[in-house]
C-alpha positions, -999 to +999 in steps of 0.1 A: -218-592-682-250-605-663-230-607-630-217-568-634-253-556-642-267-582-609-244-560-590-250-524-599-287-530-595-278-549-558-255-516-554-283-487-562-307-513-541-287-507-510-281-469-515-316-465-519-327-486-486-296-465-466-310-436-479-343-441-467-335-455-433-309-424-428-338-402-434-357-416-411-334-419-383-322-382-389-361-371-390-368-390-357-330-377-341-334-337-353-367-334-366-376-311-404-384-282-381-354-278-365-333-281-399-359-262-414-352-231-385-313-237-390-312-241-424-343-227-444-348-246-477-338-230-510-373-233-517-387-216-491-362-184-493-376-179-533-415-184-521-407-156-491-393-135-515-419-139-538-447-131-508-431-104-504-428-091-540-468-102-539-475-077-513-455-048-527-474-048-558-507-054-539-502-026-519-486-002-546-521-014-568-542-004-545-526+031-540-530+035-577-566+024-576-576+050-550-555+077-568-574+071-600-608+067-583-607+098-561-587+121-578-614+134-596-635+142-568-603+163-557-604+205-564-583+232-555-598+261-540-579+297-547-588+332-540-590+369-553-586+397-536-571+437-538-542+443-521-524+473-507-486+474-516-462+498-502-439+510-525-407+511-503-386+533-522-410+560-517-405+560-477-370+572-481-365+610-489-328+624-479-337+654-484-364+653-453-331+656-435-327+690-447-364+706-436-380+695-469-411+680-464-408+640-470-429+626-500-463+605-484-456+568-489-466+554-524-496+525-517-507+504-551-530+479-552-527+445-572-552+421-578-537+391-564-546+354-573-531+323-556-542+287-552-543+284-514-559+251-502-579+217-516-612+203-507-632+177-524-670+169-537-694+156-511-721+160-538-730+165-576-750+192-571-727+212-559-714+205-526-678+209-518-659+205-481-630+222-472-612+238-443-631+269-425-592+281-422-588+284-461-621+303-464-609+329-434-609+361-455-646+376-457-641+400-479-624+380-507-635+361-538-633+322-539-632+301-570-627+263-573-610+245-600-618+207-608-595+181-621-605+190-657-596+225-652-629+241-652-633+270-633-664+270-610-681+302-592-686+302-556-724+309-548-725+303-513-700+295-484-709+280-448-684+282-424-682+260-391-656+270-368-660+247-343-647+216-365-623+241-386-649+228-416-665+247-445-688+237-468-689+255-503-717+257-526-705+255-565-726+260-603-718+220-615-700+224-646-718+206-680-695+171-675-707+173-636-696+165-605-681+133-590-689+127-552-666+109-531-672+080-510-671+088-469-658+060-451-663+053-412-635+068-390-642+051-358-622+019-364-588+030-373-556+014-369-518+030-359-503+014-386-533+016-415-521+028-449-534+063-458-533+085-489-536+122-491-543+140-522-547+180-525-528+205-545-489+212-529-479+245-516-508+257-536-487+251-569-491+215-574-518+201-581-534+169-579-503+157-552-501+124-541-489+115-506-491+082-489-481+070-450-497+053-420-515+063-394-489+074-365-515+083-339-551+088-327-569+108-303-542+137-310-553+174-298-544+206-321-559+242-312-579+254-337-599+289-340-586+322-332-598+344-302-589+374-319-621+362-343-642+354-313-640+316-311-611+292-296-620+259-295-594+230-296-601+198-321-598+166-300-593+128-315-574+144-350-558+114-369-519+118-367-501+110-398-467+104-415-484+110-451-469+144-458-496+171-457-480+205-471-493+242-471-521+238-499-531+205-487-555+217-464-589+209-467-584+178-489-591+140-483-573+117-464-582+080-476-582+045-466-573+020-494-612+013-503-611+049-517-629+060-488-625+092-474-616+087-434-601+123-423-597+165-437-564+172-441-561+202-417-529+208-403-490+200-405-467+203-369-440+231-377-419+217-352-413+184-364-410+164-399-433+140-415-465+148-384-497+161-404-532+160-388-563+152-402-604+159-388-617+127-386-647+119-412-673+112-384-674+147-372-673+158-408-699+136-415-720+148-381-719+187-392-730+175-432-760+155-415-769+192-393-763+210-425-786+194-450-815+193-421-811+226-410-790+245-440-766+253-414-743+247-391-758+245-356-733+239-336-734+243-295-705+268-284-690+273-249-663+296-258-628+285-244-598+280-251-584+246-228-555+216-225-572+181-217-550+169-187-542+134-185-536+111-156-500+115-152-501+154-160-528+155-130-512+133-103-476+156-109-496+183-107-525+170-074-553+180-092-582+164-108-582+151-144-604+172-167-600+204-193-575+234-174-588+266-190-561+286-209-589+315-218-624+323-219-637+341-249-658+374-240-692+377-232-689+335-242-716+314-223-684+304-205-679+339-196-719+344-185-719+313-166-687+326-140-660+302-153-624+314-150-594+310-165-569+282-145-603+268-137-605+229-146-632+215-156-641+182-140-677+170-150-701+179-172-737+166-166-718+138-143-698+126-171-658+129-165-636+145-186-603+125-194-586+117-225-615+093-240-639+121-235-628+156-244-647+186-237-650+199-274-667+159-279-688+159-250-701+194-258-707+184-296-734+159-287-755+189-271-779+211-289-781+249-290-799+262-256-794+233-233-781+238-196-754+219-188-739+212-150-700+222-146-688+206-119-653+228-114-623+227-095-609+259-089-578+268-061-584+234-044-620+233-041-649+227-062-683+242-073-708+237-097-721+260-122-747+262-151-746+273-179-767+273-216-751+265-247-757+290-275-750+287-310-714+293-329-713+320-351-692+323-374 
């Protein structure tokens, strides 16, 4: 009995010092990292998956934080207005064929309501931002409805058309106002998660939306000339979050519940591309508005495509902003600038893709004289002209 038991114990003796020594030698012939790339550890594969799960939920958290935090701040804005309806059975008469006189057309008016675009509160007294684009129709009535429902009366609204920005002046209800918090647009990332709230198609409110940022320093017309203004928005913030007809003029955010960019546009040519004003500019106008109680914004008063490096070597001519159209009696216009122009310089700084002329103008004031430097059928000139004020 005491010999059998001497030799299991020699037996699990030398299985343990084989096992130790094989170790060894394997570690020292392949090395853990190697089986480690070949053959990933049980172990490892569970804890990947589980970093994995980890993020998911972070991320899906965070959305849900924001969404609760902001959506609040978060109104729709709608509008009233009469409108004429042509009643089009009246327009057909077959007896006209006959001689008869033909009956005049039957016109009703309707009172129509409709939900038409977001915006959110930039302050609890009252203060509410929003697209100028929503705001377009002069002669109509604007109301705002909160998160809660209530109802609130427009008092005042101040249009900026150079940005595609309005600001709206509301009567707080009783439970007040909740302000959003602005965030800083100057460091974003392709890539960085963004959330859009605003009310859907002008039906559904309260809509959550959530992407990435596809693209910076995007450019998107904005203005009409028809109205008198053209101006084109340069550095929008691209985006795959979807941003629907009724979204506009609601906040994009970061995942600090920060609002970064305006929802302001969607592409109609493509899917899943929406464009957003970044929060600086807004944040720029807000600053002019509470100094001055307006917007004071410098205007030139043209319509232009920023041509890029590649554009302008294809094409031998300078880089700078090619004219498309000038707006009438536009400093533009009084200065002598022509459409097809291109403009080069302004002041001595160049114009390229990092510096836009919408931006570069921006950081003027209302009456300055700036310095065109122009190229126009292969040569170029220099013209001055003063900045005056946008109208609305």
């Amino acid at each position: 009995m005491k010999v059998k038991k001497w030799l299991t114990a020699l037996a699990v003796a030398v299985v343990l010092i084989v096992g130790v020594l094989g170790g060894a030698v394997g570690d020292r012939l392949l090395g853990d990292s190697w089986l480690d790339k070949w053959l990933p550890r049980k172990s490892d594969i569970v804890d990947g998956q589980r970093e994995v799960i980890r993020e998911v939920l972070q991320e899906e958290n965070a959305v849900i934080r924001v969404v609760e935090e902001v959506t609040p701040s978060v109104v729709t804005v709608g509008v009233k207005k009469t409108q004429k309806i042509i009643d089009s059975s009246s327009l057909f008469d077959p007896f006209g064929f006959f001689g008869r006189p033909r009956t005049q057309p039957e016109v009703e008016e309707r009172q129509i309501e409709q939900n038409i675009g977001s915006g959110f509160i930039i302050d609890a007294s009252g203060l509410i931002v929003t697209n100028k684009h929503v705001m377009d129709d002069l002669g109509a009535e604007y109301r705002v409805i909160t998160y809660q429902d209530d109802e609130l009366k427009v008092e005042k609204i101040y249009r900026d058309p150079i940005n595609d920005m309005a600001i709206l002046k509301v009567s707080p209800p009783a439970s007040g106002l909740k302000p959003v918090r602005l965030g800083d647009s100057s460091n974003l990332r392709v890539g960085q998660v963004v959330i859009a709230i605003g009310t859907a198609l002008g039906e559904f409110r309260s809509t959550v939306t959530t992407g990435v940022i596809s693209g910076l320093g995007r450019g998107i017309n904005a203005g009409s000339p028809f109205g008198g203004l053209s101006e084109r928005l340069d550095n929008v913030i691209q985006t795959d979050a979807a941003i629907n007809p009724g979204n506009s003029g609601g906040p994009l955010l970061n995942s600090s519940s920060e609002v970064i960019g305006v929802s302001v546009a969607m592409s109609q040519a493509g899917e899943n591309i929406g464009f957003a004003i970044p929060i600086n500019l807004v944040k720029e106008s807000i600053e002019t508005f509470n100094t001055t109680g307006k917007f004071s914004r410098p205007f030139l008063g043209v319509r232009y495509q920023m041509l890029d490096k590649r554009t302008a070597i294809l094409n031998s001519v300078p880089q700078g902003a090619y004219i498309v159209e000038i707006v009438i009696d536009s400093p533009a216009d009084k200065a002598g600038v022509k459409e097809n122009d291109i403009i080069i310089k302004i002041d001595g700084r160049q114009l390229d893709e990092d510096n836009g002329l919408t931006e570069v103008i921006a950081k003027k004031k209302v009456g300055d004289e700036a310095s065109l430097e122009i190229y126009r059928n292969g040569e170029e000139i220099k013209l001055k002209v003063k900045l005056e004020e946008a109208g609305e």
